[in-house]
C-alpha positions, 0 to 999 in steps of 0.5 A: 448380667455377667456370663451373658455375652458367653451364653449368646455366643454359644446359643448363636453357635448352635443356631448358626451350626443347625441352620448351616446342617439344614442348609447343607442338606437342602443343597445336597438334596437339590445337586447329588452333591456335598461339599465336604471341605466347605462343611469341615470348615464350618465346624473346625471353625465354629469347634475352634470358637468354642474351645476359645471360648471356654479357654477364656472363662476358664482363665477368668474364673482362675483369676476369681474374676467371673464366678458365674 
């Protein structure tokens, strides 16, 4: 049970990142027309997320209380 709320966030991360990716390239597809700052947003923030993430986990297992 331990671990899993970590191991969702970062399988939704991937999934949202490549559903985004498809998404992005169907529009650019459809316009001609990219939208750069919208797509560096995205993954600044999904980025920022993980490294949150992995910050917290790391803290835990310094404080010997998630081994997993």
């Amino acid at each position: 049970m331990k671990g899993r709320y970590s191991k969702f966030i970062v399988v939704l991360v991937i999934v949202l990142n490549v559903l985004f990716a498809a998404a992005v390239l169907f529009v650019f597809s459809r316009t001609s027309s990219e939208p750069s700052t919208l797509v560096a947003s995205w993954f600044a923030f999904t980025t920022g997320e993980l490294l949150s993430l992995a910050w917290i986990k790391r803290k835990k297992i310094e404080k010997g209380g998630d081994e997993e």
